[in-house]
N, C-alpha and C positions, 0 to 999 in steps of 0.2 A: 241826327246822330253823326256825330263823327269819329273816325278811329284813331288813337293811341298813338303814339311813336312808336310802342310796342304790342299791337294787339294778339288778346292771348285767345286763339282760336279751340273752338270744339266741336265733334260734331259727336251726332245723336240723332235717334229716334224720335220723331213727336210721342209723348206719349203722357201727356195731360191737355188738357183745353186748353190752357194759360200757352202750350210751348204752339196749339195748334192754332190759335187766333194771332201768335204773333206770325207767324209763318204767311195767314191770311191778309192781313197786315200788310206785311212786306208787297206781298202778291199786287195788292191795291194799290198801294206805292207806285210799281213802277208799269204791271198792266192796265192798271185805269186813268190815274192821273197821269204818269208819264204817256202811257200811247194811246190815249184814248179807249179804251176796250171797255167790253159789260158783259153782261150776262144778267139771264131772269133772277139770280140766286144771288148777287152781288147786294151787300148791303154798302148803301151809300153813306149810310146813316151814323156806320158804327165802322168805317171805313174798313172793309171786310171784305175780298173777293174769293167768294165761294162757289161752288158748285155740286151738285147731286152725286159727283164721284169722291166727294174728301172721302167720307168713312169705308172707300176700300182700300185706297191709296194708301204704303207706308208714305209718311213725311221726313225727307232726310233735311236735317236743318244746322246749318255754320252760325256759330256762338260764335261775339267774341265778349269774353266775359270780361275784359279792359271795361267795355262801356255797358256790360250785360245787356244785349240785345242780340235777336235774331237778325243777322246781315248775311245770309243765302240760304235757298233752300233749293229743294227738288222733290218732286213727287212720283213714285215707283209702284208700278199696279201689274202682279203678277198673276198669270194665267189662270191662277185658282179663283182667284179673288174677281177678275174682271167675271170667271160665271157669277160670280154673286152678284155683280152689278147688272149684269143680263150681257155684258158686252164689252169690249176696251174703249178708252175714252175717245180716239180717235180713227175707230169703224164710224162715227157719225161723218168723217170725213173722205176716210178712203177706205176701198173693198179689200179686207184684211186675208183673204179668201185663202191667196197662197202662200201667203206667211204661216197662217195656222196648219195650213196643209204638212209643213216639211216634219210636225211632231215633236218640233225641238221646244226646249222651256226658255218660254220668251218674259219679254219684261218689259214694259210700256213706262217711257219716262217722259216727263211732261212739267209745264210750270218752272223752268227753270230758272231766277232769278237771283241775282246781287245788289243788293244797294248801293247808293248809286256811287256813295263815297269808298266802295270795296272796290270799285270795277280796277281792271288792269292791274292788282296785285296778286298778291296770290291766295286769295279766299277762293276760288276756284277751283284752283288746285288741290285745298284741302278738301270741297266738297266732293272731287271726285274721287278723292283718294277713299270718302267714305262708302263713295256707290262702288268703289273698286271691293272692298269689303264685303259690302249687302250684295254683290254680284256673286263672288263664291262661295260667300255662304248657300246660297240659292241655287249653285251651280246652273247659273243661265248663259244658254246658249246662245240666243240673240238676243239684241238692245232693239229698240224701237219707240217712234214716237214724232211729232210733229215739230219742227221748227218755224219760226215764222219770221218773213220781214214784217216790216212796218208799212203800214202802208197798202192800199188796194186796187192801184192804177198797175197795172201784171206789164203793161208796154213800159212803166218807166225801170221795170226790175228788169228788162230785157237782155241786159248784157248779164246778170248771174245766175238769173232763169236757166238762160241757155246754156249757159259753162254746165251748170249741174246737168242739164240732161245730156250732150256731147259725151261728158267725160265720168260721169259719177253715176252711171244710171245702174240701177242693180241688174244681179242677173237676172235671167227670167222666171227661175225657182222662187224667188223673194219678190217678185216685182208690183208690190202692191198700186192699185190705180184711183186717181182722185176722182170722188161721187160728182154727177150732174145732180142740179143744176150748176153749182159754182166751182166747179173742175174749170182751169186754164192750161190750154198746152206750155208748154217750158221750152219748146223746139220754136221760138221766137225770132231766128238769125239763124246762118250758117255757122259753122264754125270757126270756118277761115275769116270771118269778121268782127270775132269775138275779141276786145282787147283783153286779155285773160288779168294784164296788171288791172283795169279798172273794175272789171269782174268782181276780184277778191277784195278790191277797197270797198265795194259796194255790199260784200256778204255780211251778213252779222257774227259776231265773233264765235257766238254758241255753232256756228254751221262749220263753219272754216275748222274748230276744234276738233268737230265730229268726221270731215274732212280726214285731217290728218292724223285720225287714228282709223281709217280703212271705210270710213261710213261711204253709205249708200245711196241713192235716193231713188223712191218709186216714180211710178209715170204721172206725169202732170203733178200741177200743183192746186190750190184749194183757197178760196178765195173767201176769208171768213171774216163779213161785214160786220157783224156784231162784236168781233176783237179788232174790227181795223185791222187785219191783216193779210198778209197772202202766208198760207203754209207751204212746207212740204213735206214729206215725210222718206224720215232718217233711220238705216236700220244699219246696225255694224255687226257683226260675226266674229263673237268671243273667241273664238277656238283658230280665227283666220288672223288675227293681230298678230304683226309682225313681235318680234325681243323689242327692236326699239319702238314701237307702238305702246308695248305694253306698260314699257320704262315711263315714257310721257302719261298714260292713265295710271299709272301708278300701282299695276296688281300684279307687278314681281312678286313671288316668293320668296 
């Protein structure tokens, strides 16, 4: 798939099979072939990366109907819905304990991906302009959710490991912590040794985004072999966005 001179973007709700396998699709794309990743529920066969939480998950998905295909998606699992799963997706990796504590209405985002020919324009933007939507609709008050390098050697992430816990560690109300066995400290280096420019060349872009609209990160990070990755987990606080935060997520009124 390639894009348009002019691609004509949409987004939308999954909400037939047809929009949710493309979505899966994409998923497999860049989680399995491109970074190596699996799962027990991944079909390799019918190039499909799925899991036991699609059917609580809303699926946000960027159209662009120039070449009609799905080129980004996101998946959002709200408080109601994760009881119906027995759990949020990413308690399997960190102790969610006092997040749920503060009573606030939270929202688990996960799966976040672009293809590969979208990357660095602005299909991003438009997907977040839709979770900026499905956020007030829902009136939620934290975001939350796992991001991940590439990757599962935690010594070679050492210089952005550490930037995030120095500088970006949540308070202690929010501070959820990464589960043993595969919890890695993030406190890797001092601070005064951090080159903070090589730092942010080394973050993935999805972090750095979340970054600079107030996000958070809990303690430790999470070391998930069967996705090839190291996570961490990202929580931003609706109501604490700056005007210009909000400008860049795009849920001015």
């Amino acid at each position: 798939m390639s894009p348009t001179k002019d691609p004509e973007f949409r987004v939308s709700l999954v909400n037939d099979p047809d929009d949710l396998r493309a979505a899966q699709a994409l998923r497999y794309d860049v989680f399995v072939r491109e970074l190596g990743g699996g799962g027990v529920m991944v079909d390799h066969d019918a190039g499909l990366e799925c899991d036991r939480f699609d059917p609580f998950f809303d699926h946000l998905i960027l159209h662009d109907d120039a070449v009609g295909g799905v080129v980004a998606v996101y998946r959002m699992l709200r408080a109601e819905r994760a009881e119906a799963a027995g759990q949020f997706y990413s308690e399997d990796e960190y102790d969610l304990a006092r997040l749920r504590a503060t009573g606030r209405r939270l929202l688990e985002l996960g799966r976040s991906c672009v293809h590969r020919d979208y990357r660095g324009g602005p299909a991003m933007y438009h997907l977040w302009n839709g979770l900026a939507a499905y956020v007030a609709e829902h009136k939620i008050d934290i975001m939350f959710g796992v991001a991940s390098f590439h990757g599962t050697d935690v010594q070679a992430l050492a210089q952005p490991l550490s930037l995030l816990h120095h500088r970006h560690l949540a308070p202690e109300t929010l501070r959820v912590t990464a589960r043993a066995p595969h919890a890695a400290t993030m406190n890797l280096m001092p601070e005064d040794q951090i080159d903070r420019r090589a730092a942010m060349v080394e973050m993935p872009a999805l972090i750095k985004a979340y970054l600079r609209l107030g996000g958070v990160v809990g303690e430790g990070a999470y070391v998930d072999h069967a996705f090839n990755t190291t996570d961490v987990c990202l929580m931003m606080d609706t109501a604490a966005m700056s005007e210009r935060q909000r400008r860049i997520y795009g849920a001015v009124s």
